[in-house]
N, C-alpha and C positions, 0 to 999 in steps of 0.2 A: 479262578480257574487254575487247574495245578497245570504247567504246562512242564512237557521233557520231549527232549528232541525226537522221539518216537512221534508226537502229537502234531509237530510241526506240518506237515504237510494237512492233515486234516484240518485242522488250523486257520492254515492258509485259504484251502479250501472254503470252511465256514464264512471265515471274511467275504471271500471272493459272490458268495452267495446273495449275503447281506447286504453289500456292495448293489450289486444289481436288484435286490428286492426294494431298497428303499429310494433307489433312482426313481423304479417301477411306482411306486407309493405319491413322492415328492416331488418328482424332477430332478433335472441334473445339479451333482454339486461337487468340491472340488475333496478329494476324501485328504487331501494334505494341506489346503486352504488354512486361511488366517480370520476368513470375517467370518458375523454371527450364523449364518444359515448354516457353513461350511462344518463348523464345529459341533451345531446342532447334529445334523446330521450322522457325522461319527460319531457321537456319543450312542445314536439309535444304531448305529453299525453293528455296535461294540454290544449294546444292551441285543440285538436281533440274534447276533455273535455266541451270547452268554446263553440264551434260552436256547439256541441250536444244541449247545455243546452238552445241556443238561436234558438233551430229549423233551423241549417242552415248547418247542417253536407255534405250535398250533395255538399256545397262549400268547404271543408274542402283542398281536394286532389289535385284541381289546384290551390289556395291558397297555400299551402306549398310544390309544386310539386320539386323544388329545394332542400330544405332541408332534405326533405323524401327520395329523389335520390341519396344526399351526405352523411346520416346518413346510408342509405341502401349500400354504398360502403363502407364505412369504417369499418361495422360490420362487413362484406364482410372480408377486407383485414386482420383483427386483429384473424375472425378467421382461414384465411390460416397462419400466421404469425409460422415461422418454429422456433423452440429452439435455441440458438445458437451452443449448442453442438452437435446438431442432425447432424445427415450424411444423404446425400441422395444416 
């Protein structure tokens, strides 16, 4: 992406979007986070980001339909994930 401070706010925008599309997708996760899910996640951000900015978002979802299904189970599983001292 060529970016120039005219863009910025659009930008920002497109993130902002992405942001909320792939909560909507996956579940919640942390878009500044350090573990695997987190990182995952912003990478599709960033990739949801890139097809916005080139008018091609409508290809977005079976372009990374794997990914999106894999990062959508694992948010899944971390957050059933039980303590280990917890009693059922």
């Amino acid at each position: 992406m060529h970016i120039s401070h005219n863009e910025d706010d659009n930008l920002k925008e497109l993130l902002s979007f992405s942001i909320t599309r792939i909560k909507g997708y996956c579940g919640e996760f942390d878009i500044y986070g350090k573990k695997d899910t987190d990182i995952r996640a912003k990478e599709l951000v960033f990739e949801r980001t890139r097809y916005a900015y080139n008018d091609a978002v409508e290809y977005f979802e079976n372009n990374f339909l794997s990914e999106i299904n894999s990062l959508g189970l694992d948010i899944a599983l971390e957050e059933m994930e039980v303590e280990p001292d917890a009693t059922l």
